[in-house]
C-alpha beads as a LAMMPS data file, in Angstrom:
LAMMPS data file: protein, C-alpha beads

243 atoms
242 bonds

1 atom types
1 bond types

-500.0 500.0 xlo xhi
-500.0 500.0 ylo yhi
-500.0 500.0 zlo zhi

Masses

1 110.0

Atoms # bond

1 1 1 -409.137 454.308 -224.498
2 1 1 -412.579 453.140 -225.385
3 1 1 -415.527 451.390 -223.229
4 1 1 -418.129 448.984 -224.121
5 1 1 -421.050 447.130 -222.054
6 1 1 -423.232 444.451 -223.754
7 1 1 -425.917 442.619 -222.292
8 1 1 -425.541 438.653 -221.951
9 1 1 -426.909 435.501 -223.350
10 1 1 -431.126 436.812 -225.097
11 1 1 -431.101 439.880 -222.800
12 1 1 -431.037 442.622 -226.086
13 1 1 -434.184 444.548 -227.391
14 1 1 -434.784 444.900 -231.168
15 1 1 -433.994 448.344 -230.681
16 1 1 -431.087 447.427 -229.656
17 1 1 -428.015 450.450 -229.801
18 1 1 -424.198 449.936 -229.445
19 1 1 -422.741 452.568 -227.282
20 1 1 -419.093 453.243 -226.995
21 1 1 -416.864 455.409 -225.335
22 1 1 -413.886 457.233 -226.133
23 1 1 -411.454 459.486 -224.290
24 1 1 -411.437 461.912 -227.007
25 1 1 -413.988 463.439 -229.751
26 1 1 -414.270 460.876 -232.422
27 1 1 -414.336 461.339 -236.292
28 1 1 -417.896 459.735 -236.872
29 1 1 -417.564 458.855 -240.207
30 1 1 -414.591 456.631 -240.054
31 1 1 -415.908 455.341 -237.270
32 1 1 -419.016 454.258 -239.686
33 1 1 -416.429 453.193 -242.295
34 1 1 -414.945 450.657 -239.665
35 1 1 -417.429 449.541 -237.975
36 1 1 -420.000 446.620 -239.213
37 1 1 -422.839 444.605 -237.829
38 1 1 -423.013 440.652 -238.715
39 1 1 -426.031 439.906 -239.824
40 1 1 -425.644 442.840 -241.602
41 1 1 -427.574 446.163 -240.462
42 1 1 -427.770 449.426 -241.664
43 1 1 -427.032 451.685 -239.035
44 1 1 -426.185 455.596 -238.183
45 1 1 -423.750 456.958 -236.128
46 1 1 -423.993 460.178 -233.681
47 1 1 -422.111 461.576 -231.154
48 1 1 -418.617 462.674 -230.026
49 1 1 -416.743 461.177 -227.346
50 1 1 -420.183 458.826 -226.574
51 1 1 -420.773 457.570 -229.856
52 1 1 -424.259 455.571 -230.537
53 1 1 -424.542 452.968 -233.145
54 1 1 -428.636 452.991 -233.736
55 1 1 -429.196 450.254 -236.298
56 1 1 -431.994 452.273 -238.634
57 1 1 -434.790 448.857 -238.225
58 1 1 -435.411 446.917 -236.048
59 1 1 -433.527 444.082 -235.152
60 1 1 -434.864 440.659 -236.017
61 1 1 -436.158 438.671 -232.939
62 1 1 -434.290 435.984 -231.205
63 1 1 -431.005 436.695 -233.435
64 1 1 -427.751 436.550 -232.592
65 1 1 -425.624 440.159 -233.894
66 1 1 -421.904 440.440 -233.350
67 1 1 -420.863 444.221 -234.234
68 1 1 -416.888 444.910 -235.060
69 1 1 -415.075 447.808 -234.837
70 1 1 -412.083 447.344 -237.053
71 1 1 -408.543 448.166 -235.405
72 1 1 -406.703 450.923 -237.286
73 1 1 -409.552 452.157 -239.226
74 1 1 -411.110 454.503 -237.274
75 1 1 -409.563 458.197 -236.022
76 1 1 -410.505 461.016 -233.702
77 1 1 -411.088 464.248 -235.007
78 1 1 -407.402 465.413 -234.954
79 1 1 -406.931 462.543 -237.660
80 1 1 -405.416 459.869 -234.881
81 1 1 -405.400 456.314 -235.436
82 1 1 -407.261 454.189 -233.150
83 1 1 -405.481 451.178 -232.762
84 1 1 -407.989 449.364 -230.653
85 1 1 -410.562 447.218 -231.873
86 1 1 -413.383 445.626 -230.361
87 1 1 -416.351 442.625 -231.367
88 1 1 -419.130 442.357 -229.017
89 1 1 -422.130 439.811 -229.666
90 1 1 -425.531 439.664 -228.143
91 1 1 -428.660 438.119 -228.797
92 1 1 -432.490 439.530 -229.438
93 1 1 -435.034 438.742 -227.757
94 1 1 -438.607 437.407 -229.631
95 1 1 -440.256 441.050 -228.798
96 1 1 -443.452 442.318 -230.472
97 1 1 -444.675 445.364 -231.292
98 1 1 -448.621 446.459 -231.164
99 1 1 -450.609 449.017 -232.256
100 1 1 -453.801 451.349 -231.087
101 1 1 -455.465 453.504 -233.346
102 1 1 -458.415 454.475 -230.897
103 1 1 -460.398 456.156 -233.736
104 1 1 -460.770 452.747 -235.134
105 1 1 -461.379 450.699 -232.016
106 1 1 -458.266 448.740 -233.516
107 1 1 -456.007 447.370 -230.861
108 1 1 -453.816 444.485 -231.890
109 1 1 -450.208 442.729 -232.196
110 1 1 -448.044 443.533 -235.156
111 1 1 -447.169 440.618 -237.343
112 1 1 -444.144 440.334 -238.281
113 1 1 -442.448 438.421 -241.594
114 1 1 -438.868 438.198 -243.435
115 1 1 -440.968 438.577 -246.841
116 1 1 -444.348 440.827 -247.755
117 1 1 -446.388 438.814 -249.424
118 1 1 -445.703 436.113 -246.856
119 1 1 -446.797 438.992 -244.185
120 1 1 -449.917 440.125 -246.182
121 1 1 -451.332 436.280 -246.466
122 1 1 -451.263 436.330 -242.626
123 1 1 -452.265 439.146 -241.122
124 1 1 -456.220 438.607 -241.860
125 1 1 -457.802 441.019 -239.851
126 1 1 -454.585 442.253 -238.325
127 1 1 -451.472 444.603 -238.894
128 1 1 -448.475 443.951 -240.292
129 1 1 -445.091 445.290 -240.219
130 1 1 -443.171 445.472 -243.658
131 1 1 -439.963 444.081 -243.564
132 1 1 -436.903 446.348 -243.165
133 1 1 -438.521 449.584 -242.568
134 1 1 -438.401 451.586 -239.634
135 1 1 -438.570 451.137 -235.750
136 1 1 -440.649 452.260 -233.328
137 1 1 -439.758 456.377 -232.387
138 1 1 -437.195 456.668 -235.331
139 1 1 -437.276 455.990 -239.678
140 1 1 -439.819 455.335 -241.026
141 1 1 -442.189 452.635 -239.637
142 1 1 -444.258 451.300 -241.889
143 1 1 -447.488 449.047 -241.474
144 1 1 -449.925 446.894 -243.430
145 1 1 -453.452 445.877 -243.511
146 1 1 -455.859 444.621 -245.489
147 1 1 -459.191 446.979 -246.390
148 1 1 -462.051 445.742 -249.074
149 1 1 -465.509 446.764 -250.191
150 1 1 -466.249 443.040 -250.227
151 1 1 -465.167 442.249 -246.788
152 1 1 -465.506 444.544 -243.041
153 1 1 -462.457 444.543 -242.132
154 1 1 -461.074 446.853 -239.051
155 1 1 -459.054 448.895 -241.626
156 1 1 -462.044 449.592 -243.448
157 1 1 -462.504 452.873 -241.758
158 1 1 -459.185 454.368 -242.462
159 1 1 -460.008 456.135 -245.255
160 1 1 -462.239 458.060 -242.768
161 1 1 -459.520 459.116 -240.248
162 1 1 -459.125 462.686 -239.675
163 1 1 -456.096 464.630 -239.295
164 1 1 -454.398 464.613 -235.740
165 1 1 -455.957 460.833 -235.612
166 1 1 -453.877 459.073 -232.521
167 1 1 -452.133 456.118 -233.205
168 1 1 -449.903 454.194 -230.653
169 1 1 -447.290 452.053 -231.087
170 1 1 -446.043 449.846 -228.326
171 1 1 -442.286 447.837 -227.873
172 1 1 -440.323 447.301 -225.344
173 1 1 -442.446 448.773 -222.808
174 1 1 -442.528 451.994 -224.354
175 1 1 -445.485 453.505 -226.005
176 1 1 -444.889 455.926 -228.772
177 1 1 -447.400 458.446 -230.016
178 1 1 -448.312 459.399 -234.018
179 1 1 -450.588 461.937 -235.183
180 1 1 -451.955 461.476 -238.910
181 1 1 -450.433 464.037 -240.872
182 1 1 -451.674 463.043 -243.835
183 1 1 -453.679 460.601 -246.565
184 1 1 -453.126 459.949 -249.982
185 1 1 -453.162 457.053 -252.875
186 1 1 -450.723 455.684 -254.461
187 1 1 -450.163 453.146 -257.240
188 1 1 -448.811 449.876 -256.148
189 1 1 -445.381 450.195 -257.329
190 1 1 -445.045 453.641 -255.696
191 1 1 -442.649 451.657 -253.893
192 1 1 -441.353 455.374 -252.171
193 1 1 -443.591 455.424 -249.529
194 1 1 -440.963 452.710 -247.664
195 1 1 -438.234 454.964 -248.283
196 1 1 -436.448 455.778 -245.353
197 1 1 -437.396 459.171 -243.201
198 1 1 -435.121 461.402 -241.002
199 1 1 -437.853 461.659 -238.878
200 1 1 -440.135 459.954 -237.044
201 1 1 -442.968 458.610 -239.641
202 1 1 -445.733 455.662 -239.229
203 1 1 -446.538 454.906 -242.155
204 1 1 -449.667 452.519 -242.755
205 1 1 -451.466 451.291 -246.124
206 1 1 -454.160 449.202 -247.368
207 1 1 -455.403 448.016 -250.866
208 1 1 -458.149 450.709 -251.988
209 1 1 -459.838 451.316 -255.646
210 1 1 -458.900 454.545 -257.664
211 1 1 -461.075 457.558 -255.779
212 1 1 -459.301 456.436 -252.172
213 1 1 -462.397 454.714 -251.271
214 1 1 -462.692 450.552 -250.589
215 1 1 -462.135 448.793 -253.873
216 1 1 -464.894 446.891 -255.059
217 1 1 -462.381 444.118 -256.214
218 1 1 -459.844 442.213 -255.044
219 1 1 -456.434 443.244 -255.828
220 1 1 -456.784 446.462 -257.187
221 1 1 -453.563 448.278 -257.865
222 1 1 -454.205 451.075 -255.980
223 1 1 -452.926 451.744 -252.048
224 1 1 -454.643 454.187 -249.794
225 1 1 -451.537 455.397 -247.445
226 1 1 -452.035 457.625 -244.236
227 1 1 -448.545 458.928 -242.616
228 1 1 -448.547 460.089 -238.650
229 1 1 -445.877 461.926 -237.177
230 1 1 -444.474 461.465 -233.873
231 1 1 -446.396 463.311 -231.239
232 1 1 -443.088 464.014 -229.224
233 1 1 -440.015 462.880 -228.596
234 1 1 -438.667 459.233 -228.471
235 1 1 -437.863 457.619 -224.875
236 1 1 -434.293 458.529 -224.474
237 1 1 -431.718 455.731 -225.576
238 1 1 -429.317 455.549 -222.699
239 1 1 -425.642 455.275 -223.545
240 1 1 -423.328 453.124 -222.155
241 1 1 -424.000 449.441 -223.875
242 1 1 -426.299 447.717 -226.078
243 1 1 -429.884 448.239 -224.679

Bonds

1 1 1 2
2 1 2 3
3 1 3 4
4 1 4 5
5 1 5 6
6 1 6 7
7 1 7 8
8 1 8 9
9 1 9 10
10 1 10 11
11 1 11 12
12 1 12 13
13 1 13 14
14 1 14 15
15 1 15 16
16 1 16 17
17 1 17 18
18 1 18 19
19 1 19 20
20 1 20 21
21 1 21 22
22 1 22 23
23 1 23 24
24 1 24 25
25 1 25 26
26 1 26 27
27 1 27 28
28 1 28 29
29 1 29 30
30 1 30 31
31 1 31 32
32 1 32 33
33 1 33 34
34 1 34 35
35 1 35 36
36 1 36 37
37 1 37 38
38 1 38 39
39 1 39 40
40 1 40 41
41 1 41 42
42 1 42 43
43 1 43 44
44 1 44 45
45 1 45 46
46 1 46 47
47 1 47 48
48 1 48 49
49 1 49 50
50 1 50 51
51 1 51 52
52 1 52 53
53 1 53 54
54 1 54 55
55 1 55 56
56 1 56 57
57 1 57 58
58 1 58 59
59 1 59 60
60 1 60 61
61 1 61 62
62 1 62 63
63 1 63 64
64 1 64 65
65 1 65 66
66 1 66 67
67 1 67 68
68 1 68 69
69 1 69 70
70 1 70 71
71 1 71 72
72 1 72 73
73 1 73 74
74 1 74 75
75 1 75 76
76 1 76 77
77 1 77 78
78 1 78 79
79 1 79 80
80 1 80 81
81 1 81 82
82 1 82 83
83 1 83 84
84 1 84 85
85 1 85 86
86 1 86 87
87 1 87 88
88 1 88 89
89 1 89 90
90 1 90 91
91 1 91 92
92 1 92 93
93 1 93 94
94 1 94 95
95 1 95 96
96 1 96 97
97 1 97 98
98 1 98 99
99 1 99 100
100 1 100 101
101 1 101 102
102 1 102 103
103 1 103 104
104 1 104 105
105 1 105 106
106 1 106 107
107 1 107 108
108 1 108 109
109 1 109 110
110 1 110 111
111 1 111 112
112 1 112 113
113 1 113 114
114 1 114 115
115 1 115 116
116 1 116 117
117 1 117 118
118 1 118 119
119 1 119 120
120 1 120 121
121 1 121 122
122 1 122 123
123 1 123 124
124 1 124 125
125 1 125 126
126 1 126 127
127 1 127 128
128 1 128 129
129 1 129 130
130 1 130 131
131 1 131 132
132 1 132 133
133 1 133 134
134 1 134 135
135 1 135 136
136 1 136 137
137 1 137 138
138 1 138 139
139 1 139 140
140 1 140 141
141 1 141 142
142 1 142 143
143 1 143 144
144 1 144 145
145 1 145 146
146 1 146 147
147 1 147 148
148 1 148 149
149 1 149 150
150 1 150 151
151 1 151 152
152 1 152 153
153 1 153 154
154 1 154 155
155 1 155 156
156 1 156 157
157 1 157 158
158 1 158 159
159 1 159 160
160 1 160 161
161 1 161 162
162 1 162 163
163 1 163 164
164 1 164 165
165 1 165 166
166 1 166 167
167 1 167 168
168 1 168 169
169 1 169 170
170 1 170 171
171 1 171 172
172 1 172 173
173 1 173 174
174 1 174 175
175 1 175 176
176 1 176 177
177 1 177 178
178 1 178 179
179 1 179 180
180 1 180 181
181 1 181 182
182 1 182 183
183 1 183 184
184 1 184 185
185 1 185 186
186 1 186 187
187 1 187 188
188 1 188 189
189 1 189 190
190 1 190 191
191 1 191 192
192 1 192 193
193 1 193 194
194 1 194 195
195 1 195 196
196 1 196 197
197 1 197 198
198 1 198 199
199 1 199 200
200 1 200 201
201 1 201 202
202 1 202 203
203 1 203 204
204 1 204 205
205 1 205 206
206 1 206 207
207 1 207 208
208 1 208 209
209 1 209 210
210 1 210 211
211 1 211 212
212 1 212 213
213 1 213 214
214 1 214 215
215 1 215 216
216 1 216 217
217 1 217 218
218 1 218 219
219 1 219 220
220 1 220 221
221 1 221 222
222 1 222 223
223 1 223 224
224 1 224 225
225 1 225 226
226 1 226 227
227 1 227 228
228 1 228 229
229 1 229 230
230 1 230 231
231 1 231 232
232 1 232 233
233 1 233 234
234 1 234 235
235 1 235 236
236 1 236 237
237 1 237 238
238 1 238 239
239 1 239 240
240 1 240 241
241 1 241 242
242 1 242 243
């Protein structure tokens, strides 16, 4: 026996999750192995007999997903077939995120983008999310802006941040603390710093010159990047459908 809810018609969140039920502990990796989102989404899988499907990014806004659970695939942990299948579709809604970093006096939407250069030409004096990484309380969630010696922008003063610097993340109505862990520079095809993270990680970086200071050029190949951890837990996902 399994259960599924799903909201209707543009009712999903970004964040959306896929919660099922089962009668019985479920094998969670053939449950992964059967079990696909369309547009496709990389995803993890936790539970036992309440299995959550918690796509790793966030979803893209106004979207419509359809996730499948393949019949026969899938077993529980005794190594029995579950002949049931299910598809459920929903739709996103055009949610934003925004971010606070108090110690700047920065307080501003997130822009978001399908490409990163076409983000970074935007964002101007603003924030921007890189695409595919993260979500808001889980991964790695990682942010752009634009510093310069030649120009004052807001994210000129992150090089000055000091550890334990706040920074607040809001979506969906819930507000999600970071605390600066650390800073460091990079060059800019240290590409790792978008890596996934099995923990909570904002990740934020701006153009800087080769001491970690505002470049005197334009373009240098040099990023300054400051990570925050999350300063507690997430809001709890509640099972029982897509949220």
């Amino acid at each position: 026996m399994m259960r599924v809810t799903a909201p209707e018609g543009m009712d999903a969140g970004r964040d959306a999750v896929v919660a099922l039920s089962f009668d019985r502990p479920m094998d969670l990796q053939s449950l992964a192995d059967a079990s696909s989102f369309e547009p496709k989404v990389s995803f993890a899988v936790s539970g036992e007999a309440e299995v959550l499907f918690v796509p790793v990014n966030l979803l893209a806004p106004g979207t419509a997903y359809t996730f499948r659970l393949e019949a026969g695939r899938a077993t529980d942990v005794h190594g029995n077939i579950l002949t049931a299948g299910l598809e459920v579709t929903f739709s996103t809604r055009r949610d934003g995120m925004y971010l606070e970093i108090p110690a700047l006096s920065f307080a501003g939407p997130v822009i978001e983008g399908s490409d990163p250069q076409g983000v970074a030409g935007v964002i101007g004096f603003g924030v921007g999310h890189y695409p595919g990484t993260g979500r808001p309380g889980r991964g790695n969630l990682v942010l752009m802006a634009h510093a310069s010696g030649l120009v004052d922008f807001p994210f000129n003063g992150v090089f000055d941040l000091a550890e334990g610097a706040e920074m607040l993340v809001t979506y969906g109505g819930r507000r999600y603390a970071y605390r600066l862990e650390q800073g460091l520079v990079v060059r800019d095809v240290d590409v790792w710093i978008l890596d996934p993270a099995p923990r909570p990680l904002l990740t934020v970086f701006v153009c800087c010159a080769a001491d970690g200071r505002p470049s005197p050029t334009f373009h240098p190949p040099y990023r300054y990047v400051v990570r925050a951890a999350a300063a507690g837990p997430p809001p709890a996902i509640a099972a029982g459908g897509v949220k």
